[in-house]
C-alpha positions in Angstrom: 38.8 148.0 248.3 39.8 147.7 244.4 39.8 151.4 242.6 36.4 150.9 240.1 37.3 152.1 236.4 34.8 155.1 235.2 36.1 155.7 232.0 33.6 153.1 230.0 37.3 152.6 228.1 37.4 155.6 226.4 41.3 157.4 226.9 42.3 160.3 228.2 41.9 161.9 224.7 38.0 161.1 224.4 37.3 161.7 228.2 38.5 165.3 227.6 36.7 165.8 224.8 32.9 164.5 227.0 34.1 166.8 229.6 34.5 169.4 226.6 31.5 168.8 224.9 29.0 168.5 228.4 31.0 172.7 229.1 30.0 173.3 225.9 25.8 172.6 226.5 26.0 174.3 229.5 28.0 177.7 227.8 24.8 177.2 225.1 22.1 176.5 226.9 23.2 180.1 228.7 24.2 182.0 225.2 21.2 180.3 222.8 21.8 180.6 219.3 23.8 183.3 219.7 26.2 184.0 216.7 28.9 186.0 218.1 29.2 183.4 221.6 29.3 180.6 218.8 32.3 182.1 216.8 34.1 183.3 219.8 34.1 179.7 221.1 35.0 178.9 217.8 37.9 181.3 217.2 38.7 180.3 220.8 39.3 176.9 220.1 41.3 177.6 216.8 43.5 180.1 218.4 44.3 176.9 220.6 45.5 174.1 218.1 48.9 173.6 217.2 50.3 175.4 214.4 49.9 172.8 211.7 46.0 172.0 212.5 45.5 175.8 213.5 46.2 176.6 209.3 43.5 173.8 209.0 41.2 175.3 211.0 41.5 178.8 210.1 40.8 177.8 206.1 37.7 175.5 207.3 36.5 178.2 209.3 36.8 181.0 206.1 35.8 178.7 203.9 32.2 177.7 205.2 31.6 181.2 206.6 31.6 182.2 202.7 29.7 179.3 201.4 27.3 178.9 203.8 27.0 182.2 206.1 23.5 180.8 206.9 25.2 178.1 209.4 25.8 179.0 212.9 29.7 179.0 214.5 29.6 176.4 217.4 32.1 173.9 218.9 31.9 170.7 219.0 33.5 168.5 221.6 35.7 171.3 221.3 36.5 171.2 217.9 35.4 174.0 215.5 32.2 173.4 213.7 29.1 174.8 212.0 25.1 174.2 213.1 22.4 174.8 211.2 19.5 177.3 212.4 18.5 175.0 215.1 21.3 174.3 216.1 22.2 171.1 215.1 25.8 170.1 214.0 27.0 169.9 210.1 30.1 170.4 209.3 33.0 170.4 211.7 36.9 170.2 211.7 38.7 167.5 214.0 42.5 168.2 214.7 44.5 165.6 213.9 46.4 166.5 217.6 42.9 166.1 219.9 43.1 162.2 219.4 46.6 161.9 218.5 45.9 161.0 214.7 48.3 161.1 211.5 45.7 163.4 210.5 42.8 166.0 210.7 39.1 165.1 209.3 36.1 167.4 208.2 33.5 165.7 209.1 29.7 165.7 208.2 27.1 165.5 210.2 23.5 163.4 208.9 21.7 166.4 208.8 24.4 167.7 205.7 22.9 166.7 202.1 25.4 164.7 201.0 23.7 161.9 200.6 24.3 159.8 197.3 22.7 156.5 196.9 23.2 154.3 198.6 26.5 154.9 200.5 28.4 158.2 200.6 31.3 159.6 202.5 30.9 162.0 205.3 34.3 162.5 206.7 37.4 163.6 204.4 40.8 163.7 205.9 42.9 166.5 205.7 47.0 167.2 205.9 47.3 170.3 204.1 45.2 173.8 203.1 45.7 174.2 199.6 44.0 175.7 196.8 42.7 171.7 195.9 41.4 171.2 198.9 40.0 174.6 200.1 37.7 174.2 196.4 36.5 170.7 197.1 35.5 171.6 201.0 33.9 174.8 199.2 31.9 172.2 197.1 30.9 169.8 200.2 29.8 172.6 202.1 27.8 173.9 199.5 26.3 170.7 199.1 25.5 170.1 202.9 23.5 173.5 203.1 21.5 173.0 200.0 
């Protein structure tokens, strides 16, 4: 009897993050909106990443919770992330090491207001934490939650 594929072609990478992301419902559906579950799973899943995303990380994460305190500290397929009061995703932080990428992206989720026109982006890529960058991510999240 030939071995049926379950994956629906996703790789190992992506399958991780479902099984990541269907914990993740379950550990909310149990916390709510708690705040302080959300940033421990949050701080959590920094204190996990490999050094170079982990700086990423940690200046995504100081950077939103001082321009937008108002958003809510939740992971996201197990990436570190922000949702509005009810809970929905805006803003989060992909490692560039979770899918093996040349890069990490902060991404946007449609319920940020970023919208401009007729075409906008909503997912920046990011190799460094500098002063630049930390600015323009201070200005996109500002603009998300306004």
């Amino acid at each position: 009897m030939a071995k049926t594929d379950t994956s629906g072609g996703l790789s190992k990478e992506e399958r991780e993050a479902v099984k990541q992301r269907a914990k993740e419902l379950r550990d909310q559906e149990k916390a709510g909106k708690n705040r302080q579950a959300g940033e421990k799973s949050v701080l959590d899943a920094i204190a996990q990443l490999e050094p170079d995303d982990k700086v990423l990380a940690e200046g995504f994460y100081k950077v939103v919770t001082e321009v937008a305190p108002q958003l809510v500290p939740k992971t996201y397929y197990g990436m570190p992330g922000f949702a509005n009061g009810e809970g929905k995703m805006v803003v989060f932080i992909q490692p560039a090491k979770k899918f093996n990428t040349r890069y990490a992206t902060i991404g946007f989720e449609d319920r940020a207001h970023l919208d401009d026109g007729d075409m906008w982006p909503v997912a920046f890529a990011i190799r460094s934490w500098t002063p630049v960058v930390a600015q323009k991510i201070s200005e996109l999240v500002r603009t998300a939650v306004g």
